[in-house]
C-alpha positions as CSV (number, residue, x, y, z in Angstrom):
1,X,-12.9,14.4,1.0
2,X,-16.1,14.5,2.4
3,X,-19.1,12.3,1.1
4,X,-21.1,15.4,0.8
5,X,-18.2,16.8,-0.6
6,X,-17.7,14.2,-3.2
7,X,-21.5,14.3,-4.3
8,X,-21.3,17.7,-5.0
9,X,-18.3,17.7,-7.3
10,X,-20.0,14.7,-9.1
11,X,-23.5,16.9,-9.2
12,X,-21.3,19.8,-10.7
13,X,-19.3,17.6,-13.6
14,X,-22.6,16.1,-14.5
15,X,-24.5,19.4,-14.9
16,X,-21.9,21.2,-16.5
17,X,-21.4,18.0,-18.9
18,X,-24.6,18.2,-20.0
19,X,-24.9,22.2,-20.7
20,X,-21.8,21.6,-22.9
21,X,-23.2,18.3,-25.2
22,X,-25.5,20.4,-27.5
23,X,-22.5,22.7,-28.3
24,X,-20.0,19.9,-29.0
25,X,-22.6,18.1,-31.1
26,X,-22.6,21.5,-33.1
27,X,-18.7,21.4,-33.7
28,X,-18.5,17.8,-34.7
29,X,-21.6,18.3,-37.1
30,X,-19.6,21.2,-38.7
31,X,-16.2,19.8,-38.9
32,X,-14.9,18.8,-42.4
33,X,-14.5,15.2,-41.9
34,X,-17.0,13.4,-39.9
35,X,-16.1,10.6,-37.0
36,X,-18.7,9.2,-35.2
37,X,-18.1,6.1,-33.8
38,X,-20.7,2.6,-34.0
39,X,-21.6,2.0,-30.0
40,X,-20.7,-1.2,-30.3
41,X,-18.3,-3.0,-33.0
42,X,-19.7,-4.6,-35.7
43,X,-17.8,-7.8,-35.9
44,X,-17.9,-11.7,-35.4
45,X,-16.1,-12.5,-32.8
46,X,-16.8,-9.3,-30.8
47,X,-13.4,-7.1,-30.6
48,X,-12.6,-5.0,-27.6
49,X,-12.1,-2.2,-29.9
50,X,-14.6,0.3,-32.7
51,X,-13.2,1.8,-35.4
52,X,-14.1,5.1,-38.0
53,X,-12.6,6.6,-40.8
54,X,-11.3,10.1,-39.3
55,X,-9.3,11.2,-42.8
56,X,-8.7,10.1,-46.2
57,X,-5.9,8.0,-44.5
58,X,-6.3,7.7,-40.9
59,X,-8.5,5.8,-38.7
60,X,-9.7,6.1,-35.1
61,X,-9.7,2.6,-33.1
62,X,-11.4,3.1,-30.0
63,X,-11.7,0.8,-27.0
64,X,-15.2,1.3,-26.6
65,X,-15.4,-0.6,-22.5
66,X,-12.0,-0.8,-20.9
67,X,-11.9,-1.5,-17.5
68,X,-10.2,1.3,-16.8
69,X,-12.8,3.3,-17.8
70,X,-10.3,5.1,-19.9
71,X,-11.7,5.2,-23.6
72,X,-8.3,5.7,-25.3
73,X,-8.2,7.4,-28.4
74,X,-6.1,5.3,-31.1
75,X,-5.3,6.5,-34.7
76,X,-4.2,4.5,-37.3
77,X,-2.5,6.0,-40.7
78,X,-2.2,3.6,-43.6
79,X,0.7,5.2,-45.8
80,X,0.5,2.6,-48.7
81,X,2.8,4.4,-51.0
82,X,5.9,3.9,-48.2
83,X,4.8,0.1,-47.0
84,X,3.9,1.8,-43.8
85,X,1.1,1.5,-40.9
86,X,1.7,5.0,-38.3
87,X,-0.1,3.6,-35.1
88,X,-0.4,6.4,-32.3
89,X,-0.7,4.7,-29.0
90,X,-2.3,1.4,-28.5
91,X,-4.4,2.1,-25.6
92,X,-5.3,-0.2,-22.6
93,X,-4.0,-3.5,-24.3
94,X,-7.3,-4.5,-24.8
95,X,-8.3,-5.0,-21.3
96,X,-12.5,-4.9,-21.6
97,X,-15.5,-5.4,-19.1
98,X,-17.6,-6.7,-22.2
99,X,-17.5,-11.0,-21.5
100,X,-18.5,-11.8,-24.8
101,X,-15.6,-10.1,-26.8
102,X,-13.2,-12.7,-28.3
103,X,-10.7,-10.0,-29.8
104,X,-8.7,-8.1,-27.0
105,X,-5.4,-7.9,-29.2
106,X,-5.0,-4.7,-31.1
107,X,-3.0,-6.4,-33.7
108,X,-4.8,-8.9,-34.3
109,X,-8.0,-6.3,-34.7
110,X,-5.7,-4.5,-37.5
111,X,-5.0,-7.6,-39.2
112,X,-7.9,-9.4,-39.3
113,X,-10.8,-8.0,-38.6
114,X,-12.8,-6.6,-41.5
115,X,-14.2,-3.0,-41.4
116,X,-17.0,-1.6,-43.2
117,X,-15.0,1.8,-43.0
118,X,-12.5,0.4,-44.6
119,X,-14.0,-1.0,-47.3
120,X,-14.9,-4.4,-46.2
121,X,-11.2,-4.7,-45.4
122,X,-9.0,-5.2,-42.3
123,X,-6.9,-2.0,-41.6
124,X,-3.6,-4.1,-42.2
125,X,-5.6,-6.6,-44.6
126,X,-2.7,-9.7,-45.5
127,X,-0.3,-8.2,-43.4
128,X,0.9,-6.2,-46.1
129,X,2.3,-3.0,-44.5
130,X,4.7,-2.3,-42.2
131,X,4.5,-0.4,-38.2
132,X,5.5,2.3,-36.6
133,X,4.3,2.9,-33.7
134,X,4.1,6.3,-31.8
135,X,3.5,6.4,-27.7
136,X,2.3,10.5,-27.1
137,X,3.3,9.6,-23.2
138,X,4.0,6.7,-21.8
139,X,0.9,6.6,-19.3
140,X,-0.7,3.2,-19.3
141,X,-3.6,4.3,-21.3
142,X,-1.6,4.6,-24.0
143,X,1.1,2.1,-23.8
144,X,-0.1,-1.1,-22.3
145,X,-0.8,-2.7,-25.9
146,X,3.2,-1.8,-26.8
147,X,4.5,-5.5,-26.6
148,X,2.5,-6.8,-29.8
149,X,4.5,-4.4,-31.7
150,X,8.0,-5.0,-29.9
151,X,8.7,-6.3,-33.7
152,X,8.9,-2.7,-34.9
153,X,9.8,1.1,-34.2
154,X,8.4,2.4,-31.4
155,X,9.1,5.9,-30.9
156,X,8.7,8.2,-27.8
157,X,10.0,11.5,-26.9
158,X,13.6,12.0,-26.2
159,X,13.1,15.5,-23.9
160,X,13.5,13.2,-20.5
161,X,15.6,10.1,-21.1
162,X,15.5,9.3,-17.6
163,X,11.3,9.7,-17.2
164,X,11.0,6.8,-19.7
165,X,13.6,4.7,-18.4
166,X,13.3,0.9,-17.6
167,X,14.0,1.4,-13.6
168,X,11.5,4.5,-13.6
169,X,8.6,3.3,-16.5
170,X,6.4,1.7,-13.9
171,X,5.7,4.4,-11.9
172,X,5.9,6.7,-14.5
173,X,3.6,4.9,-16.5
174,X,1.1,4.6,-13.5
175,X,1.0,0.9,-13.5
176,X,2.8,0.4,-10.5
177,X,-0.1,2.4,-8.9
178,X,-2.4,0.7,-10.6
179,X,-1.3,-2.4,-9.8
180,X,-0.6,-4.0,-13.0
181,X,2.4,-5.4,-15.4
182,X,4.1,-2.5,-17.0
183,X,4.7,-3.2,-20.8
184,X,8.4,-4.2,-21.6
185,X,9.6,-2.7,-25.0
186,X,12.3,-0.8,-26.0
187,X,11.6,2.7,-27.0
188,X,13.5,4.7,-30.1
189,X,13.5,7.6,-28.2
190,X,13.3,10.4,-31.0
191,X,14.3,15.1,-31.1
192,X,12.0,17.3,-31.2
193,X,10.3,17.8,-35.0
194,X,11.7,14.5,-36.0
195,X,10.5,13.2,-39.3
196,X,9.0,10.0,-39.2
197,X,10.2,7.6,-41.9
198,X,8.8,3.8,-43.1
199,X,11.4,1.1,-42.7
200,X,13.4,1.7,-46.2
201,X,13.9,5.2,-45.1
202,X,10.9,6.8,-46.9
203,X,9.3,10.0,-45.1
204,X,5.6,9.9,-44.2
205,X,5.1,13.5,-44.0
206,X,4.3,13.3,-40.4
207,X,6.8,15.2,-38.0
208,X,6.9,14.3,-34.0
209,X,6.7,17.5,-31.9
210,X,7.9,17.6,-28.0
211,X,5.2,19.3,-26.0
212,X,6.0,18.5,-22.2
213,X,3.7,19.7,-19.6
214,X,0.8,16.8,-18.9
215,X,3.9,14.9,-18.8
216,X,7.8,15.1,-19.4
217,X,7.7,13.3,-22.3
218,X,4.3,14.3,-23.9
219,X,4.7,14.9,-27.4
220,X,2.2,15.4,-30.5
221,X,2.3,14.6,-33.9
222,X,1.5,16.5,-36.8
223,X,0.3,15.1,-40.7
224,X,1.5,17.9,-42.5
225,X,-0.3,16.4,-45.7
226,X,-4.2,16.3,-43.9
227,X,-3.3,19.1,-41.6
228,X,-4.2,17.0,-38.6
229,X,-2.7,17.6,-35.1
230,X,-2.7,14.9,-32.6
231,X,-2.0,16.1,-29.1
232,X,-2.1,12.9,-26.6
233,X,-3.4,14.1,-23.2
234,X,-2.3,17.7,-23.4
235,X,-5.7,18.4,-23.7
236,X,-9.2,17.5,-24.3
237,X,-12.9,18.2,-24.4
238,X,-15.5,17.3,-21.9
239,X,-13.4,14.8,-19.9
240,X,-11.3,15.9,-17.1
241,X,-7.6,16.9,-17.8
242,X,-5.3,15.2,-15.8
243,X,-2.0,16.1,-14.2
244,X,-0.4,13.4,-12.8
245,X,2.5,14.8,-9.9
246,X,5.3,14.5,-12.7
247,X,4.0,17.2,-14.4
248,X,4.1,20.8,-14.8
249,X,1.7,23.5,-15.7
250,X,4.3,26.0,-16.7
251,X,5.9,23.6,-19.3
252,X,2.4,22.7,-21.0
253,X,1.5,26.4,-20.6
254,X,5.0,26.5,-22.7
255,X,4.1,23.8,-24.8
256,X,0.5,25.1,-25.7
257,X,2.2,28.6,-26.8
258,X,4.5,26.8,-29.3
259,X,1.4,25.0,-30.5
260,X,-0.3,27.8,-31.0
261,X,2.3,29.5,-33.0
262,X,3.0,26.7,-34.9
263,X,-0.6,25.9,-36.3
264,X,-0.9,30.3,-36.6
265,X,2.1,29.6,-39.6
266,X,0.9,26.2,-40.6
267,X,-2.3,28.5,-41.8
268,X,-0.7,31.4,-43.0
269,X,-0.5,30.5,-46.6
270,X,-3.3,28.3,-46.7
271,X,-7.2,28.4,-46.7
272,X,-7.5,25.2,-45.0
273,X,-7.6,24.8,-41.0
274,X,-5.4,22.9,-39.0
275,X,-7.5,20.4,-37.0
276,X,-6.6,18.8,-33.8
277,X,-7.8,15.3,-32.6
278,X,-6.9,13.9,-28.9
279,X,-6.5,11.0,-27.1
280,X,-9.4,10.9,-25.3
281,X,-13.0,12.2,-26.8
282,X,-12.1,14.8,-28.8
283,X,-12.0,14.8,-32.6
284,X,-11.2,16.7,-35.6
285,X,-11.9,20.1,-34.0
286,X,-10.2,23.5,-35.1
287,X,-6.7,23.9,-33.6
288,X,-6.2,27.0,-33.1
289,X,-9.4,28.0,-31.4
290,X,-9.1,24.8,-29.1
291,X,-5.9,25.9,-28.3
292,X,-6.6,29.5,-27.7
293,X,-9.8,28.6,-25.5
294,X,-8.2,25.6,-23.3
295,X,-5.0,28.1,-22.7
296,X,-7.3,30.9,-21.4
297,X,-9.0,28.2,-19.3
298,X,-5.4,27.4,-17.5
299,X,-5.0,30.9,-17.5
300,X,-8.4,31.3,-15.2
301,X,-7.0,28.5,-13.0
302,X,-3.7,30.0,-12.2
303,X,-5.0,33.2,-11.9
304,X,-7.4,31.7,-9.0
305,X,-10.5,33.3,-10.9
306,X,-11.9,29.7,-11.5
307,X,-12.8,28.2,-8.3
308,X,-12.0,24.9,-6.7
309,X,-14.8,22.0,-7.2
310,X,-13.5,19.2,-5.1
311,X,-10.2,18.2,-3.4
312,X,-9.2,14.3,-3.1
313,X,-5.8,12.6,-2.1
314,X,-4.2,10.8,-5.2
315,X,-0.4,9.6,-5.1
316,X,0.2,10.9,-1.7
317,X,-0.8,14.6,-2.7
318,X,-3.8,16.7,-2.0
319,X,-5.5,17.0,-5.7
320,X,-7.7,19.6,-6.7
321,X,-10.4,19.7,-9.6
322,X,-11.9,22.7,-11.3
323,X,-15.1,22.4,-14.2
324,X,-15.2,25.2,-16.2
325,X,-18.7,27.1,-16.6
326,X,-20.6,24.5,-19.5
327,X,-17.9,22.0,-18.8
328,X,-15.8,22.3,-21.6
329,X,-12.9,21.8,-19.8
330,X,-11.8,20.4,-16.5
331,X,-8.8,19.9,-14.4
332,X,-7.7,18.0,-11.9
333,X,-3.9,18.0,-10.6
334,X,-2.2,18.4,-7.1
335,X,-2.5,21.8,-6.3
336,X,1.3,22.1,-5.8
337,X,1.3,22.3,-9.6
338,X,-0.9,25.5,-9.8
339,X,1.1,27.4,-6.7
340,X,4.2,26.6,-8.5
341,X,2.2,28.4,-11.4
342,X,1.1,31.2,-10.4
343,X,4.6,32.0,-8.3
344,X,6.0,31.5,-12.3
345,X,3.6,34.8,-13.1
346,X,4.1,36.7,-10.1
């Protein structure tokens, strides 16, 4: 790719990012439960990580300055009643450009550092509760703080054995590519709508679904008691969707239907809305309308009515990217992925 070429694809994501802030600042502001997050934590020693309250029971730990530039998304469910911590992903192991943070262990945040959200308390104050941990995919992202928990379940989707292997986790993961130690754990690897259960055997009320697509073994989890949908990397707001070459846009286009369908019954008999949260930037927005709008973007894609923004070699394939108009969403995967696509709805 070109430099020109390059400048102009940045020029485009950074316009359209813009047009697109006042309207997502508009959603969040409506949303039931509010999650903003400090711009830098509050704590003595500094910790890698920020943490709100994003439901009654649920917190959101972000790593606010990873050097992956990554921003992870993690959420942290006390269940008190079971003896149970639910910990969904745990991010970039704490990896930060910020020199003057002395806490870069994710466990050691939960245990011991004392949030104001939290009343004053550390999530897991005195060790009390039990974990179980949840990877949505088993990109680096999301996995590389997995060895602190080794201790306890950590469960992953069962739909591709073989994707999450030992032999093929590092390139699966990305590390390999990235160049760094892939986590060593041993994953529970868990059917589709399993029910996730505390240590004694006790359900938590929150049910693993598998959604391939982004990747193989993408799956999302959904609190059935706060009507909250967590959806990994399927898909997000104002950041740029990414396929790795593993994937398949005909499986998440799959995935997103069932979705769809799912949350369309989970608010059949109810008033309340299913909301969906992400793991990167995107919080507590309404399911079914995120759902609805990021499908018809895929649709635009495939169909070749949204045009290409940039192409770039990544993983020894040619990669395109598209920004949709006001930069809600963006993609970028190998192109292979949407040709094999659109030959699916031909």
């Amino acid at each position: 790719m070109s430099c020109v070429g390059t400048l102009v694809w940045l020029l485009v994501g950074m316009a359209s990012g813009f047009g697109f802030m006042y309207y997502y600042q508009l959603r969040v502001k409506q949303a039931k439960i509010i999650c903003e997050f400090q711009p830098k934590p509050e704590t003595t020693p500094r910790a890698a990580f920020t943490t709100s309250r994003l439901t009654p029971s649920t917190f959101v730990v972000r790593e606010y300055n990873d050097i992956y530039d990554e921003h992870p998304q993690i959420f942290v469910k006390l269940s008190p009643s079971t003896g149970t911590m639910l910990i969904i992903d745990t991010g970039c192991g704490g990896a930060t450009a910020d020199t003057e943070v002395g806490i870069t262990s994710l466990r050691q945040y939960i245990e011991e550092v004392r949030l104001e959200c939290n009343g004053g308390e550390a999530l897991n104050e005195g060790k009390r509760l039990k974990y179980v941990v949840v990877a949505t995919h088993c990109h680096y992202d999301h996995i590389l703080g997995m060895e602190q928990f080794n201790d306890s379940p950590i469960l992953m989707s069962s739909h591709s054995p073989s994707f999450v292997s030992p032999t093929n986790l590092p390139t699966h993961s990305l590390c390999k590519n990235m160049g760094i130690p892939t986590p060593k754990f041993k994953p529970l690897l868990v059917p589709h709508q399993y029910d996730i259960r505390s240590e004694t055997g006790i359900p938590l009320g929150v049910f693993i679904l598998h959604t391939p697509g982004h990747t193989p073994d993408e799956l999302a989890i959904y609190d059935a008691a706060e009507k909250m949908l967590y959806v990994g990397d399927s898909l997000y707001e104002t950041e740029t969707i990414i396929f790795p070459k593993e994937g398949s846009i005909g499986e998440w286009m799959a995935s997103i239907d069932y979705l769809i369908s799912f949350v369309k019954t989970e608010e059949e008999d109810e008033a309340e809305q299913v909301r969906m949260s992400c793991g990167h930037s995107t919080l507590c927005q309404p399911a079914l309308e995120l759902l609805n709008a990021v499908k018809s973007f895929m649709n635009d894609v495939v169909a070749g009515r949204e045009p290409v923004k940039g192409r770039m070699s990544r993983r020894g394939e040619e990669n395109v990217q598209y920004v949709q108009l006001g930069g809600r969403f963006a993609l970028r995967c190998p192109e292979r992925l949407v040709l094999e696509a659109r030959q699916l709805n031909q």
